[in-house]
Backbone as a ProteinNet text record, in pm:
[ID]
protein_1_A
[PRIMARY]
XXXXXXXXXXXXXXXXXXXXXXXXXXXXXXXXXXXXXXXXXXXXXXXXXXXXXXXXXXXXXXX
[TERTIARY]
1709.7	1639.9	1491	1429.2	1277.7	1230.4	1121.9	1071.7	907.7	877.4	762.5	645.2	517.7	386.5	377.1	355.3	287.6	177.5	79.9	-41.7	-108.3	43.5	18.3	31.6	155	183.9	85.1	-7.5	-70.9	-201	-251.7	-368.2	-350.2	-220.5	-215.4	-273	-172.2	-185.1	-366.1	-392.5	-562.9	-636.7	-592.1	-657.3	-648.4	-511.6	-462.6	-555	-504.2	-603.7	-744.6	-792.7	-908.5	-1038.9	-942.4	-1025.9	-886.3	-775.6	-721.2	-676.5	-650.3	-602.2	-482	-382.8	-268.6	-221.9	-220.5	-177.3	-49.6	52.1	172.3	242.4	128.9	201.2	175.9	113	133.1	250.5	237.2	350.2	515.9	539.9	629.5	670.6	537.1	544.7	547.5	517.9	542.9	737.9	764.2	886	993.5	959.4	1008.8	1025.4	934.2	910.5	942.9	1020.4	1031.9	1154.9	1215	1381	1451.7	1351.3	1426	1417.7	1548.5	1600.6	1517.8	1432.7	1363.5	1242.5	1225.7	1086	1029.9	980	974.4	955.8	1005.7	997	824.6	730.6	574.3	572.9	570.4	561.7	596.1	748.8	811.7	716.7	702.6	574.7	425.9	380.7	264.1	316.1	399.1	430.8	447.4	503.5	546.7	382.6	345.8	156.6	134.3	121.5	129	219	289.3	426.5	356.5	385.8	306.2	167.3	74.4	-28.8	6.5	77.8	137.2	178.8	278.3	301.2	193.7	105.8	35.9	-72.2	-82.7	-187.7	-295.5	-294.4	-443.1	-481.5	-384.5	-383.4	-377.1	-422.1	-451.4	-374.1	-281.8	-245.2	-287.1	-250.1	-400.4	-283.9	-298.3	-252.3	-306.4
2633.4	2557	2591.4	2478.5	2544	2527	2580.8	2626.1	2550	2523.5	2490.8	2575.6	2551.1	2645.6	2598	2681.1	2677.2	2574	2656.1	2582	2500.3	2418	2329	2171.6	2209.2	2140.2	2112.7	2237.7	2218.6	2169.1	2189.5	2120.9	1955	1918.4	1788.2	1703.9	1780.9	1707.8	1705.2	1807	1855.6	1735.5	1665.2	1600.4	1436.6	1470.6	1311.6	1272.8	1405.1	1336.3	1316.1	1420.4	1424.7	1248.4	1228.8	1050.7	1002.9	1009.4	887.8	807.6	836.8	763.2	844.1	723.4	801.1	757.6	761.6	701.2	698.3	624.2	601.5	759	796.4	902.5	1051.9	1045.7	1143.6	1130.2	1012.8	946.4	997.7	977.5	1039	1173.7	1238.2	1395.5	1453.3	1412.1	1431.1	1457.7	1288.6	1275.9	1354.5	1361.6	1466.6	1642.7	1664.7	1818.4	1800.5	1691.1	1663.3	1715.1	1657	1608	1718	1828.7	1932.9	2072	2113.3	2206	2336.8	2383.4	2514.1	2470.9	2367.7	2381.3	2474.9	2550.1	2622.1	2475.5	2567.7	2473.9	2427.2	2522.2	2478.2	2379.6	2356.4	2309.1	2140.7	2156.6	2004.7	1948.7	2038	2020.6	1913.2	2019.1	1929.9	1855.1	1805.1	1672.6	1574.7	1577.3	1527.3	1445.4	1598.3	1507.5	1341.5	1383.4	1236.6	1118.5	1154.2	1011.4	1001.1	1074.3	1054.2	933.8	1008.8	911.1	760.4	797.3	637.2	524.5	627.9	455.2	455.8	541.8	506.5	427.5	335.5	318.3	397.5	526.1	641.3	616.5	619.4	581.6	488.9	496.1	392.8	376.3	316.2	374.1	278.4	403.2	281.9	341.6	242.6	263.6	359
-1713.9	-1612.7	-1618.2	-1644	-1615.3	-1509	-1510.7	-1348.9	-1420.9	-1248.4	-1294.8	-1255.8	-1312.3	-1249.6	-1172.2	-1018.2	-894.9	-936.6	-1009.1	-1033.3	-1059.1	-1154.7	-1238.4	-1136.5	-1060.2	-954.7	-864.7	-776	-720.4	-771.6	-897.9	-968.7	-977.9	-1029.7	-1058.9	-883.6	-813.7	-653.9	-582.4	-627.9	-580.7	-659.7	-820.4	-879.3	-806.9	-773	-778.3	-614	-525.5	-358.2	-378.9	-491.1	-428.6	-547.4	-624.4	-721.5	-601.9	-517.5	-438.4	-575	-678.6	-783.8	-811.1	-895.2	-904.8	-1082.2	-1167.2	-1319.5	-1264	-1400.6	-1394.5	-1478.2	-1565.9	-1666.4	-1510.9	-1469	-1276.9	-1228.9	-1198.8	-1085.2	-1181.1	-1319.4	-1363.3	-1388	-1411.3	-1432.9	-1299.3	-1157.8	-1019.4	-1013.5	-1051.6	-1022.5	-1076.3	-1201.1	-1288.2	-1228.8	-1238.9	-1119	-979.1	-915.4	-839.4	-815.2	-965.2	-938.4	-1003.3	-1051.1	-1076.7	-978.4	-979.1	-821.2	-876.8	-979.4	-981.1	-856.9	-823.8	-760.2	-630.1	-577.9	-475.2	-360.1	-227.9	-119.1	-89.1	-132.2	-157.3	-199.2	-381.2	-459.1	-341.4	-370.4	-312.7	-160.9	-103.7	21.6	-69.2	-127.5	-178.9	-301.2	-340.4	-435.4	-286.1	-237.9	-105	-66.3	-59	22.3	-39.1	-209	-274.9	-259.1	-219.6	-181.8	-83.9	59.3	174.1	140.2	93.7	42.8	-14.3	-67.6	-154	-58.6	27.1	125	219.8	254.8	377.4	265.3	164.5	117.1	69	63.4	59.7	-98.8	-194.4	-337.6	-392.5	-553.1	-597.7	-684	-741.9	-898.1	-982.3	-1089.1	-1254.1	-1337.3	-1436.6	-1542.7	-1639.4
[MASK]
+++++++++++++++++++++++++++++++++++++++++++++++++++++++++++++++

């Protein structure tokens, strides 16, 4: 089972709020680290922020 980096998780999310843009190759590597059970209850918190964002409109996504 891999586990993912704290960091890596929290870097992608810091990138994605702070351009409010979201790519499709994000939005999969999110879901992906999403859907695997190593994630700390953190981690799933701030992937979360970005969904959150998504339906309230806050993001953009680009190809």
């Amino acid at each position: 089972m891999e586990i993912a980096e704290p960091l890596q998780t929290k870097s992608i999310v810091e990138q994605i709020l702070s351009t409010r843009r979201i790519s499709r190759q994000d939005q999969q590597r999110l879901m992906h680290l999403f859907s695997q059970n190593s994630l700390s209850s953190s981690d799933k918190v701030t992937i979360d922020r970005v969904y959150e964002a998504l339906s309230q409109g806050l993001l953009r996504v680009i190809d």
